[in-house]
C-alpha positions in Angstrom: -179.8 43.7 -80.9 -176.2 44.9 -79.8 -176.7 47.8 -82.0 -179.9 48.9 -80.7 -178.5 48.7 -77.2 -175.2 51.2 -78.2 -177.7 53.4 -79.7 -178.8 54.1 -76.3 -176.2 53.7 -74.3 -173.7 56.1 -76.5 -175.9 59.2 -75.5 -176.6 58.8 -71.8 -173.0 58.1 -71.3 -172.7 61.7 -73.4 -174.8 63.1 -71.1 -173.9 62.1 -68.2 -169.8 63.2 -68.7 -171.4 66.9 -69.4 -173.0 66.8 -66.4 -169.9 65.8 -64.5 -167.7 68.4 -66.1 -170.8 71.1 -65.6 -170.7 70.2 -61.9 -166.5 70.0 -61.8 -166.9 73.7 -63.4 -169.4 75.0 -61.0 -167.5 73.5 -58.1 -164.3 75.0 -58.6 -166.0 78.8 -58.9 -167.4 78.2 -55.6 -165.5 80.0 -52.6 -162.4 78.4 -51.6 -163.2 77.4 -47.8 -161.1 78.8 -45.0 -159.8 76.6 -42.1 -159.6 78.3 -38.6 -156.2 77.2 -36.9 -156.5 76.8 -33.3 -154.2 78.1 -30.7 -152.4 74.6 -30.0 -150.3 75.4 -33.4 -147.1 77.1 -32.1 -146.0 80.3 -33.8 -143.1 79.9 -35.7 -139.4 80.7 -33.7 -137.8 83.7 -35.7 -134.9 82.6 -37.1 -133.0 82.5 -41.0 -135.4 82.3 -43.4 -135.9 78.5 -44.7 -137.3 76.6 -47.5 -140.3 74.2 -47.2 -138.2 71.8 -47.0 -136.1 73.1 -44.1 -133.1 74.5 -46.3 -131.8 77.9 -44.9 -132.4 80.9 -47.7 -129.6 83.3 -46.8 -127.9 84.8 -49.6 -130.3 83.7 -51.9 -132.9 86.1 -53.4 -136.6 86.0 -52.1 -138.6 86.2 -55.5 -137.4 85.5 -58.9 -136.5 88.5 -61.3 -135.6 88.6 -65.1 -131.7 89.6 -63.7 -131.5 86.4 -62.2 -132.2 84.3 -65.4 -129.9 85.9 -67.4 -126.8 83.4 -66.8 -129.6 80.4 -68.3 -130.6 83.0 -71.2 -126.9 83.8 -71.9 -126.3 80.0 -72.0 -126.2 77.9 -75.2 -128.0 75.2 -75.4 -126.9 73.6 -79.6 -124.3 72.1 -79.7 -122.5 72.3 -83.2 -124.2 71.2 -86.6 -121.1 68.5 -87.0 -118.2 68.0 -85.0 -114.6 69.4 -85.9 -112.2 67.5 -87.7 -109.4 65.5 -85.3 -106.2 67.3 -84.9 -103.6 65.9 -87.3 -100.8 64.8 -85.2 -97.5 66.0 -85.8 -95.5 63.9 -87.8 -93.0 61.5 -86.8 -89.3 62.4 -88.3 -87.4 58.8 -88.3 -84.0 59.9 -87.4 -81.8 58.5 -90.3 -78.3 57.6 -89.0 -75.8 58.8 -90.8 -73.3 56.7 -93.3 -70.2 55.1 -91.5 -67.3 57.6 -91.8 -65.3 55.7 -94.4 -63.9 56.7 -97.8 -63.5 54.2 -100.4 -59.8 53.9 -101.8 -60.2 51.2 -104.5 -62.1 48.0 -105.8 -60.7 45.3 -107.2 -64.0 42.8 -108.1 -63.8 39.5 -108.7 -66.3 36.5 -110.1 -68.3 35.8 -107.0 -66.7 38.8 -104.5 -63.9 40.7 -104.8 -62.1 43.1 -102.2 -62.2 46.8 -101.7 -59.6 49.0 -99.7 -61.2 51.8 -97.4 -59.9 54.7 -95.3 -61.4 55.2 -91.8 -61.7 58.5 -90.0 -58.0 57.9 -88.4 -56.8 57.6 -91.6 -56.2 54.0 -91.3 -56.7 52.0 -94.7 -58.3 48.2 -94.6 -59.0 45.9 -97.3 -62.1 43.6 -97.1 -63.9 41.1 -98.8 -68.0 40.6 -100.1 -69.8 39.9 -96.4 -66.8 41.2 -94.3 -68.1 44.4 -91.7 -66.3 47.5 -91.6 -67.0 49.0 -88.2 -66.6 52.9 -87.9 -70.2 54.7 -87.1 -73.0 53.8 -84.7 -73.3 50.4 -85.7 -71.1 48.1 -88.1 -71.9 48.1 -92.2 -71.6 44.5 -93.7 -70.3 44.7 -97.5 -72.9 43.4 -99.6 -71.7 44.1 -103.4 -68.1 45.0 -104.9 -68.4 46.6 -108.4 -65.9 48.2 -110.0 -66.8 52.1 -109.9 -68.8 51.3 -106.4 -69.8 49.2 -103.2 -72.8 48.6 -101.8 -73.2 48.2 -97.9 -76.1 47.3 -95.6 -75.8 49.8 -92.7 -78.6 50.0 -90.2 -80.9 48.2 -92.3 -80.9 49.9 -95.7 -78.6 49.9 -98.4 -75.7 52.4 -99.3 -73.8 53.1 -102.2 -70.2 54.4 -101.5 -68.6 55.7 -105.2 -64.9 55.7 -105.7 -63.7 59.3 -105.1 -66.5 60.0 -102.5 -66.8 59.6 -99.0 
């Protein structure tokens, strides 16, 4: 039964939306209709010229011309197909400190030490011993290893090697 009932239902609903549309069409061909405004609607005060909404128009043109969309046609509106790659940084020089200003004289190693003589910048000599400092730069070097051709010192956190002959 449902069936039969859609199969008449389906065209006067058809039928009845062409009408509507036929009488939609025909209605807006007609004339538009033109309201007489009484004379109880003041004229407008002259004055700047202003938007519907009330916002004054000086300096702004009247109509629109193709000049005054140039700055949106100039305008680009892609951005790039992938973004650039980050700027490197520059890189960061560790400033080394310098050796202490000392010049090895001698070694004389021992089992378990030894003692070395060295010559400071005022040309005064001192003899120390395996874990003794020997102050005469920035920061004191402690005396880690005698051998017998060289000595190694830990001075500012790395090790140096200080050869007979060489300052």
């Amino acid at each position: 039964m449902p069936i039969r009932r859609l199969r008449f239902w389906l065209p006067v609903i058809s039928l009845a939306m062409l009408g509507g549309s036929l009488a939609v069409l025909a209605w807006s061909l007609l004339a538009p209709c033109q309201v007489n405004v009484s004379a109880a609607v003041p004229a407008p005060r002259p004055g700047p010229a202003t938007s519907a909404a009330g916002y004054p128009l000086a300096g702004r043109p009247n109509r629109l011309t193709p000049e005054s969309f140039q700055p949106l046609f100039a305008r680009r509106f892609q951005a790039p197909l992938y973004d650039p790659p980050p700027k490197t940084p520059a890189p960061v020089v560790k400033q080394v400190a310098p050796p202490p200003p000392v010049k090895l004289l001698a070694t004389m190693p021992e089992p378990g030490g030894g003692h070395a003589m060295f010559s400071d910048p005022k040309g005064a000599v001192v003899v120390r011993a395996v874990g003794d400092r020997i102050t005469g730069g920035s920061s004191p070097a402690e005396i880690v290893e005698i051998a017998g051709d060289h000595v190694v010192l830990r001075y500012d956190q790395r090790l140096i090697t200080l050869k007979l002959g060489k300052e």
